[in-house]
C-alpha positions in Angstrom: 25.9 -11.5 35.3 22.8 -12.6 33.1 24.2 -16.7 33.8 24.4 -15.7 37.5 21.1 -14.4 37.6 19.1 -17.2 35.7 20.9 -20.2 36.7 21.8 -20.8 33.2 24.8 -21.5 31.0 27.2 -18.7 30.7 26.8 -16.4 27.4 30.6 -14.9 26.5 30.2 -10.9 25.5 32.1 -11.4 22.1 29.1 -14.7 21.2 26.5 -11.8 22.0 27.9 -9.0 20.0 28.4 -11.3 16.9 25.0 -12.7 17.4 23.5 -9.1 17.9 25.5 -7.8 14.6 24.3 -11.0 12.3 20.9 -10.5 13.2 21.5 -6.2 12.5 23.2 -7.5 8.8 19.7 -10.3 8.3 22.0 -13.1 8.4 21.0 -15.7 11.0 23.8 -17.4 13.2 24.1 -20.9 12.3 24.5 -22.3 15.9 21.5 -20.6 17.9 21.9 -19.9 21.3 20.9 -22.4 24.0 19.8 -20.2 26.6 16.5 -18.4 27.5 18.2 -15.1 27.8 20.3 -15.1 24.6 17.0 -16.4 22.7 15.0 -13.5 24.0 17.7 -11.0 23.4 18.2 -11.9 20.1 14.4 -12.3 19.4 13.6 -8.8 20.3 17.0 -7.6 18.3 15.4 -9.5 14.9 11.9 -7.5 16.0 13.9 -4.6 16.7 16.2 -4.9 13.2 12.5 -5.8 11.2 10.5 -2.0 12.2 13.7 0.0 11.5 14.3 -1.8 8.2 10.8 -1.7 7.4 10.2 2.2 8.4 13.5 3.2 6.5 12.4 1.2 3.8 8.9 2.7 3.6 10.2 6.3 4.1 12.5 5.9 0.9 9.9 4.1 -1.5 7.5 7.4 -0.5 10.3 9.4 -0.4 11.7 8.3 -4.4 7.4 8.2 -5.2 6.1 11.4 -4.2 7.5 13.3 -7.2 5.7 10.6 -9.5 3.0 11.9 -11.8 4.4 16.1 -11.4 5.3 17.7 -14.4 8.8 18.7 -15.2 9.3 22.5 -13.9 10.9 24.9 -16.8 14.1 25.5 -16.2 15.3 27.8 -19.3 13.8 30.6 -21.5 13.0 28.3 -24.1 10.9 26.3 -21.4 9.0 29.4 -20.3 8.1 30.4 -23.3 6.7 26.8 -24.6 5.0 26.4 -21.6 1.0 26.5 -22.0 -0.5 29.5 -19.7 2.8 30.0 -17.8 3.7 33.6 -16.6 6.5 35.0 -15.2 8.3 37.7 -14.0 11.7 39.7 -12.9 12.8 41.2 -9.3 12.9 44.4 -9.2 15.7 45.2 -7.5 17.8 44.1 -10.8 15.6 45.6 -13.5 18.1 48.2 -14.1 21.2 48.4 -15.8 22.8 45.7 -17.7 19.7 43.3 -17.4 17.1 45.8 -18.8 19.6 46.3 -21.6 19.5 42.5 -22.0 15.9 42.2 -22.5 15.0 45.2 -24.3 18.0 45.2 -27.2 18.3 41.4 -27.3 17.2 40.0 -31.1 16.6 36.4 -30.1 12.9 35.8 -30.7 13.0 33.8 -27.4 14.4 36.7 -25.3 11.7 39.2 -27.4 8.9 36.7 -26.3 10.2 36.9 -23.2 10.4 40.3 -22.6 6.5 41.1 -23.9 5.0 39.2 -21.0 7.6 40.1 -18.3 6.0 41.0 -15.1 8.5 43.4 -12.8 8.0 42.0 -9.5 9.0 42.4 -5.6 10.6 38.6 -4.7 8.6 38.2 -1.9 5.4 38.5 -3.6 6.8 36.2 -6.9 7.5 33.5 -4.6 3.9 34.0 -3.6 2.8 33.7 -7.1 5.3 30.2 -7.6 3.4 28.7 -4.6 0.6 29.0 -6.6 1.7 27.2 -9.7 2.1 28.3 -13.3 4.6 31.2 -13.0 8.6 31.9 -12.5 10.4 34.0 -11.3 13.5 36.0 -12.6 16.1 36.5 -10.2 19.7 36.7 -8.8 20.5 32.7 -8.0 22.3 33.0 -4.7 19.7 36.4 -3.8 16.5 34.2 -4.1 18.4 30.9 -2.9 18.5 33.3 0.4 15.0 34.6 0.7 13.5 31.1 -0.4 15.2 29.3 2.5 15.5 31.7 5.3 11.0 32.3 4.9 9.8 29.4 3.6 12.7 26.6 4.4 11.8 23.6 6.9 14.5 22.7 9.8 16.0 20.1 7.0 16.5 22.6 4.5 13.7 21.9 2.0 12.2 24.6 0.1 9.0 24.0 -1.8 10.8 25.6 -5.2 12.8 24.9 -7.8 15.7 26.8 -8.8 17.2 25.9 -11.9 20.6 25.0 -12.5 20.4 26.3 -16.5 21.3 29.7 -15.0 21.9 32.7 -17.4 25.0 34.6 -17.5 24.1 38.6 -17.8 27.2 40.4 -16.3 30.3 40.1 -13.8 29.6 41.7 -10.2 33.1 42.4 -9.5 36.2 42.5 -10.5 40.2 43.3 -9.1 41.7 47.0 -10.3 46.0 46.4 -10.7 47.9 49.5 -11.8 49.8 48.5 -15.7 52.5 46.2 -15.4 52.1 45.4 -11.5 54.7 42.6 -11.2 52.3 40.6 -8.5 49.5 40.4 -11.4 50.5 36.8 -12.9 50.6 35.1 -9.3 47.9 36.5 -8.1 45.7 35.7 -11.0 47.4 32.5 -10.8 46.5 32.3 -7.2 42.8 32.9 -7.6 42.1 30.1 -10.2 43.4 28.1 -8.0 41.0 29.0 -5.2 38.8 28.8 -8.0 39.7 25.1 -9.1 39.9 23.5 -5.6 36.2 24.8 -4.5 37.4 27.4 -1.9 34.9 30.3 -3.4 32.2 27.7 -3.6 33.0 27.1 -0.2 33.5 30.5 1.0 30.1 31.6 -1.1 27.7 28.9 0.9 29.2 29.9 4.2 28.0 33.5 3.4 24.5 32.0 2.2 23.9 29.9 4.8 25.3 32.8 7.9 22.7 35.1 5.8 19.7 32.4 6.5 20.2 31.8 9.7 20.6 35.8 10.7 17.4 36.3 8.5 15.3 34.0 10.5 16.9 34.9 13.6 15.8 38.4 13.0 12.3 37.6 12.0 11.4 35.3 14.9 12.2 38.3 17.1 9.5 40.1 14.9 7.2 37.7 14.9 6.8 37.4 10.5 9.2 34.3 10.0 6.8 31.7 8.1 8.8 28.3 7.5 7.5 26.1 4.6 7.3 23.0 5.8 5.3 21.0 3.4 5.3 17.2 4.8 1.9 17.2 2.4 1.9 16.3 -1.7 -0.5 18.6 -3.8 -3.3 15.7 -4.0 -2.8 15.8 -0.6 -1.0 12.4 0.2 1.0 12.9 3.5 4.1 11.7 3.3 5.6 9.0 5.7 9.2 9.6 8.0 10.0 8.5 11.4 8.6 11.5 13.2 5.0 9.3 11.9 6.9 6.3 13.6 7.9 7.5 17.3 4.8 5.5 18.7 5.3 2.2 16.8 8.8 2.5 18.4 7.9 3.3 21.7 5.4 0.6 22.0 7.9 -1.9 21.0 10.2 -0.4 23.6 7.3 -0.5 26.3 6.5 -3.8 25.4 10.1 -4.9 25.4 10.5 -3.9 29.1 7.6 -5.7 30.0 8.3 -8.8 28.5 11.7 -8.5 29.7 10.5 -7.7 33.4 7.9 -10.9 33.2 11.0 -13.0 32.2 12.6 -12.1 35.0 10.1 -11.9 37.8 9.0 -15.6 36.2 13.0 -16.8 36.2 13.2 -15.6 39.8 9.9 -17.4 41.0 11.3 -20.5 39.2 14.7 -20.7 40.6 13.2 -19.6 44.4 10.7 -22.5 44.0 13.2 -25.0 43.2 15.4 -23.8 45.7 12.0 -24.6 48.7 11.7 -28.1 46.4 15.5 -29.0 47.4 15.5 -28.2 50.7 11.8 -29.8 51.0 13.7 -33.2 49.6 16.7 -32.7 52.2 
């Protein structure tokens, strides 16, 4: 249709794909095409390959930079407690039971050290306090995995915490009752280290998390106190780049490509209707 159009050699679909993927994998076809149209289209392709390469490639150098110069966040006790002017504290919905007992008959100087400067804390207002640098929290992982994301989590799932993954191990929340000598017990315990072994819980566990997020924020946009913690900005206040910053580089290249690609073919048209009025001038 394009060869009908200009008057010019005929370009085969299969010799524009291949041209269109060389240029997409940088590699330049070794016979270039001899047409005006094929030239143009696989101009604006390179331009078009170049600002996507070049804003993915920008977005992942500030991406793999931004964390450059931070300090390291604590993630155990030991951390905590070596820490200079760091403070911390526990939510209070678990100081009670077995992790009071923890903390209050524990011998390990750590755990003692622990326990003299331990804050008792609502989550809510801890995570307050982590926003603002130099404290930690004490908490149930997948609890406070819940309230971080579903208040101060972005649309991509980023929260501005860190949650270690040196968790510590106080007590089991449930466990299965069997009368003595049930004759099931073996394959059933055999059943759920399975589950266990092949990720299913895992599975099973983030389904429930991420259900719990998104009926959390569901029911705080209806009230009006959702806050979502979008932080596109470092702490020295460097903003960092992605291709939301990019939507008008792009849409001036498009806008220019249409114009270009309208002058071509108002200037193609002129062409071929003057040297039509030349021919029949010479007849």
């Amino acid at each position: 249709m394009w060869s009908q159009v200009t008057g010019g050699p005929d370009i085969r679909v299969d010799t524009a794909l291949l041209y269109s993927l060389g240029s997409l994998l940088e590699v330049h076809p070794k016979v270039p095409t001899s047409a005006t149209s094929g030239q143009v289209m696989v101009g604006w392709w390179l331009v078009y390959c170049l600002v996507i390469y070049t804003g993915f490639e920008s977005e992942l150098i500030s991406h793999l930079t931004v964390n450059k110069g931070r300090t390291r966040p604590p993630e155990t006790l030991e951390d905590l407690v070596n820490a200079d002017g760091w403070k911390w504290g526990i939510d209070a919905w678990i100081w009670t039971g077995v992790p009071l007992e923890y903390f209050t008959r524990h011998k390990d100087k750590v755990v003692v050290e622990i326990y003299k400067k331990l804050e008792v804390i609502e989550a809510h207002k801890g995570l307050k306090k982590i926003l603002r640098n130099g404290y930690s929290l004490l908490a149930v992982t997948n609890y406070i995995t819940v309230e971080a994301s579903s208040y101060y989590g972005d649309g991509h799932g980023n929260i501005p915490f860190f949650i270690t993954k040196k968790s510590v191990t106080m007590f089991s929340f449930f466990a299965w009752g069997f009368r003595l000598g049930a004759p099931f017990y073996h394959r059933f315990n055999r059943m759920t280290q399975q589950l266990d072994a092949a990720g299913i819980i895992t599975l099973w566990v983030n389904q429930v998390i991420n259900q719990r997020i998104k009926d959390n924020r569901h029911i705080a946009e209806l009230t009006g106190g959702i806050y979502y913690g979008d932080k596109s900005e470092s702490e020295d206040g460097h903003v960092v780049l992605g291709l939301d910053h990019l939507q008008g580089a792009f849409y001036l290249l498009f806008l220019g490509a249409i114009v270009c690609l309208l002058g071509l073919l108002v200037e193609i048209l002129i062409h071929s209707s003057f040297e039509c009025v030349t021919d029949k001038m010479i007849l």
